[in-house]
Backbone as a ProteinNet text record, in pm:
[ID]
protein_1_A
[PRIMARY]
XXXXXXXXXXXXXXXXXXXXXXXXXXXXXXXXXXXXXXXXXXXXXXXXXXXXXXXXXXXXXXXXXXXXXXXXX
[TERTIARY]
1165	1184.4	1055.5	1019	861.9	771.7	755.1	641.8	685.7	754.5	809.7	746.6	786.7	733.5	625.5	553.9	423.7	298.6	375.1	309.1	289.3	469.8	493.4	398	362	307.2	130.8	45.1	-37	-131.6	-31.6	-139.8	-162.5	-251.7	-282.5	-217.6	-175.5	-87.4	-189.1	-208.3	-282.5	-157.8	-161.9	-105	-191.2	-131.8	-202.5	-343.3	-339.4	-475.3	-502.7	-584.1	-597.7	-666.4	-626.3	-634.1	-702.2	-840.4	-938.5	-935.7	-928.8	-939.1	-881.8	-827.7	-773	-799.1	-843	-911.6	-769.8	-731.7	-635.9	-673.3	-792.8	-810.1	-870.9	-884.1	-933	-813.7	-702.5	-674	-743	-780.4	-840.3	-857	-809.7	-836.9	-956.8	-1005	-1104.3	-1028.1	-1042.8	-1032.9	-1107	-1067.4	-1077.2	-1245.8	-1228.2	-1311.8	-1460.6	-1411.1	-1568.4	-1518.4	-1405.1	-1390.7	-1311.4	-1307.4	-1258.4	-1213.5	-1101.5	-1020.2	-962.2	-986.1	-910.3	-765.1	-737.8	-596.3	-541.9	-431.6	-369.3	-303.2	-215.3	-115.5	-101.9	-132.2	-138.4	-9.6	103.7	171.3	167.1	207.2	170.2	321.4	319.6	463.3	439.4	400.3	316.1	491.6	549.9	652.7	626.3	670.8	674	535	552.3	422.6	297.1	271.1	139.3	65.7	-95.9	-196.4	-271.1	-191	-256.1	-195.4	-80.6	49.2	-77.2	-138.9	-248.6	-338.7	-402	-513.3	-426.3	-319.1	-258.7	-154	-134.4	-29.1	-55.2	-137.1	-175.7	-86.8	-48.7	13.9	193	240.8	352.4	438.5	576.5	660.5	827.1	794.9	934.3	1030.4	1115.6	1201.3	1403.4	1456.5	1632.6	1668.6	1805.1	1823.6	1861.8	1875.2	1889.6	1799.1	1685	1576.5	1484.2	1549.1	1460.7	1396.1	1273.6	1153.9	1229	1184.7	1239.2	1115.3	994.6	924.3	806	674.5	584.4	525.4	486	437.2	294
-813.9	-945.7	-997.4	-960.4	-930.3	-994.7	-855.5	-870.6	-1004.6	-1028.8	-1158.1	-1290.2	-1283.2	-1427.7	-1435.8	-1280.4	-1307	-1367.1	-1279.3	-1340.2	-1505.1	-1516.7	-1685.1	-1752.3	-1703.2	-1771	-1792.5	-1681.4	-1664.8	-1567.6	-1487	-1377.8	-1214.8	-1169.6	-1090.9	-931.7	-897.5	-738.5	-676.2	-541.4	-400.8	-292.9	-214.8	-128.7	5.8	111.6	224.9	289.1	211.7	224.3	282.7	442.7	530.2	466.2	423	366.8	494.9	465.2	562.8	551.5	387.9	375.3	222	193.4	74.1	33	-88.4	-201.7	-277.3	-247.6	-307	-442.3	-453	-581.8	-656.5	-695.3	-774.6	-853.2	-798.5	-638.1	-664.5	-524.8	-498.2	-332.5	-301	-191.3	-112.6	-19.8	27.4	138.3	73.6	172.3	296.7	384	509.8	478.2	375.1	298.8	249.4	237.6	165.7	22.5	-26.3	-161	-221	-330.1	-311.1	-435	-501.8	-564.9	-604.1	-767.6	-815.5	-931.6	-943.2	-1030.2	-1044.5	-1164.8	-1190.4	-1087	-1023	-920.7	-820.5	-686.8	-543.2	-486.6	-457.9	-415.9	-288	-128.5	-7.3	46.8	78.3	170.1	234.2	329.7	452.7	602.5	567.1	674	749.8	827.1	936.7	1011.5	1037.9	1173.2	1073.9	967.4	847	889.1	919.2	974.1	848.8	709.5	614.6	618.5	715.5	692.9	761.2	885.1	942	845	772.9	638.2	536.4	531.3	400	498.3	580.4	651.8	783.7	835	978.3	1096.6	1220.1	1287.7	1239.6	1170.3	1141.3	1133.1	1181.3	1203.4	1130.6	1052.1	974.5	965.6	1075.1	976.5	1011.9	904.5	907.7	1088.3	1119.7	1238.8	1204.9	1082.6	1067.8	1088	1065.1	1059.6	977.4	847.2	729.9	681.4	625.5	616.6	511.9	537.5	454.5	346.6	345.6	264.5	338	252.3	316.3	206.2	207.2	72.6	97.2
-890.5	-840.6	-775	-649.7	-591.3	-738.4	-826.4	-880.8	-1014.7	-1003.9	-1095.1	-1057.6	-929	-857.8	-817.9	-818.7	-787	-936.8	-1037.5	-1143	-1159.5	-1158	-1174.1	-1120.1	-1021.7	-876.6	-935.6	-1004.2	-1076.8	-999.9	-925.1	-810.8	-894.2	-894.4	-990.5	-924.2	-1012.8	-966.4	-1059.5	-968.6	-1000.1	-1021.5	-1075.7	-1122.6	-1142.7	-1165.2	-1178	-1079	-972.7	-894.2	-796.1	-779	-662.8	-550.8	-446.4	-329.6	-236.6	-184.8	-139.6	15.4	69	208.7	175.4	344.5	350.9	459	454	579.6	661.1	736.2	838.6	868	932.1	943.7	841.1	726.1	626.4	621.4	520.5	492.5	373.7	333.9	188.2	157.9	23.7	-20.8	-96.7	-81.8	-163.1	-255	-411.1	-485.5	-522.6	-611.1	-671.2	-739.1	-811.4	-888	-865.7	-770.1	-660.1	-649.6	-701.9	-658.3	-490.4	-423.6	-304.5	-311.5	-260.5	-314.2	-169.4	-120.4	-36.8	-72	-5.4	-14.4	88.4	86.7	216.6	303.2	200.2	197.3	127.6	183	87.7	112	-25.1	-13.2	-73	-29.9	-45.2	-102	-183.3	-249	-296.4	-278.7	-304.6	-233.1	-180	-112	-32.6	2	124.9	111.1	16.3	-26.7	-64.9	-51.1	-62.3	5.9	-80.3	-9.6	68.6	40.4	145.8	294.4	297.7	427.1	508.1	520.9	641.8	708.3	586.8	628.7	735.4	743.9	807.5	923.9	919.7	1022	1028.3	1000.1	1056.8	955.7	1046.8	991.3	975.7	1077.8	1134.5	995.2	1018.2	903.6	948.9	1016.1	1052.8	924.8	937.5	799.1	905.5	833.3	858	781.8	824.8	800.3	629.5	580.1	458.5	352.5	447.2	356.4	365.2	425.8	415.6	494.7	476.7	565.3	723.8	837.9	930.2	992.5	967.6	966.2	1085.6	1159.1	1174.9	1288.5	1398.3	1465.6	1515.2
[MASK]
+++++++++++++++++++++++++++++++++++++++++++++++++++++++++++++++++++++++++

């Protein structure tokens, strides 16, 4: 849905892309690639085991006894 309206919209989605370091305040990402990539809004879905989750929250492993992530401040 997300990536539907973002197309519609004409905002360009990356796919497949190893995320090396991430700029908090830009925000902007540096890829695998050598490319680095700002935008309004970086959204990360990468899951639990995302080697970008250390860069932005450390070791910390907050999850519900279900499983699911409970968030990070």
């Amino acid at each position: 849905m997300l990536y539907n309206l973002a197309v519609r919209s004409g905002i360009a989605v990356e796919f497949g892309c190893r995320v090396v370091a991430v700029n908090t305040d830009g925000p902007s990402v540096t890829l695998a690639d050598g490319r680095e990539l700002h935008a309004d809004l970086v959204i990360g879905a990468a899951g639990l085991r995302s080697s970008v989750r250390p860069t932005l929250f450390g070791n910390r492993k907050e999850v519900e006894r279900d499983g699911t992530l409970t968030g990070y401040s």
